[in-house]
matplotlib code that plots the C-alpha trace (Angstrom):
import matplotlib.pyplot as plt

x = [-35.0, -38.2, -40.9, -39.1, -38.1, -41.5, -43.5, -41.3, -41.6, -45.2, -45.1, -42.9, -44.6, -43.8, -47.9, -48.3, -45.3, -48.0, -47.8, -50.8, -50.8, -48.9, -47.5, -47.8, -44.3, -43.6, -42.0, -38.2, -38.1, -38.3, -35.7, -35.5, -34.2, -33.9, -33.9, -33.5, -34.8, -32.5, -33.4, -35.2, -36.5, -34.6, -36.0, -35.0, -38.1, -40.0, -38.6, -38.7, -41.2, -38.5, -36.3, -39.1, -40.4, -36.6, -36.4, -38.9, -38.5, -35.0, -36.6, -38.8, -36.3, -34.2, -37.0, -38.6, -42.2, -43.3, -42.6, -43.8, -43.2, -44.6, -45.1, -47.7, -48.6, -52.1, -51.5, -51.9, -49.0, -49.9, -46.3, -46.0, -49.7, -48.7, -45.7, -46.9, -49.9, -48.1, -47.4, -51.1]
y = [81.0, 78.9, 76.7, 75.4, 79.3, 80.8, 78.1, 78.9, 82.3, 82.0, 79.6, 82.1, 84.9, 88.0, 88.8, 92.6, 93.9, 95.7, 93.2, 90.9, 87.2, 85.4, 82.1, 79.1, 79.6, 82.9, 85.2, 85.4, 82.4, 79.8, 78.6, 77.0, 74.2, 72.6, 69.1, 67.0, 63.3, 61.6, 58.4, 58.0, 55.5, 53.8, 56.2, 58.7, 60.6, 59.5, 59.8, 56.3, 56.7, 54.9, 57.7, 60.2, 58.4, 58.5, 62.2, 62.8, 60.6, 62.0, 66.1, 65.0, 63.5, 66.6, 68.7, 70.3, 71.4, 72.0, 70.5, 70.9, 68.8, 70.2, 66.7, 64.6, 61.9, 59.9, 57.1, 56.2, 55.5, 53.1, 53.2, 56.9, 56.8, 54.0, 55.4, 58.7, 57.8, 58.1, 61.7, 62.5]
z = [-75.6, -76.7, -75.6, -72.1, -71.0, -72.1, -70.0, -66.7, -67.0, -66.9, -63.8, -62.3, -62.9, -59.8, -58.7, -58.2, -60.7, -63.0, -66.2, -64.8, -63.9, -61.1, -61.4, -59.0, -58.3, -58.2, -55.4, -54.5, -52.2, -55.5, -57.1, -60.7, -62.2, -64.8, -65.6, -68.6, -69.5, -71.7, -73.3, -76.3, -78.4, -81.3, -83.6, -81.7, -81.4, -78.4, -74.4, -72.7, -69.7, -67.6, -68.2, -67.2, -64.2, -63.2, -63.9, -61.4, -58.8, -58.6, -58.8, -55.8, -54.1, -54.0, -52.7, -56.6, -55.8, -59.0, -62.5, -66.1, -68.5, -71.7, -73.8, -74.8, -76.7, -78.2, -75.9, -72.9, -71.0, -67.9, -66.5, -66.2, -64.8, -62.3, -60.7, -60.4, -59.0, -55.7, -55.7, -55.9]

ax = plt.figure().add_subplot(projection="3d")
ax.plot(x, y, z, "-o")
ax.set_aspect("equal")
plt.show()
């Protein structure tokens, strides 16, 4: 019902249904899930990159293909670069 849904719908968008675009995960053979980082800073607005690194370690580990994450920041975050560094 906002941001989250309207970004996996676009990743799984069906190719060839008549309303354009495919996504990168589309077709019936993909499931979805959803996953959710919880632990945030003391002021409560900002996700710890601990928590985040854990979030997808744990989404590889159980086989997840894709992920989006739809958050960003100014700065550079050299722990989050670091550890996924060995995905790529």
């Amino acid at each position: 019902s906002s941001h989250g849904t309207h970004v996996t719908g676009i990743i799984g968008a069906q190719y060839g249904n008549g309303k354009g675009g495919a996504g990168v995960a589309s077709g019936t053979k993909n499931d979805f899930c959803q996953l959710s980082v919880y632990g945030v800073s003391e002021d409560g607005e900002s996700l710890l990159s601990y928590n985040i690194v854990a979030a997808i370690k744990d989404a590889v580990k159980n086989g997840v293909q894709v992920i989006n994450m739809s958050f960003g920041s100014e700065y550079r975050d050299r722990l989050l670069e670091s550890e996924m560094m060995t995905y790529f």
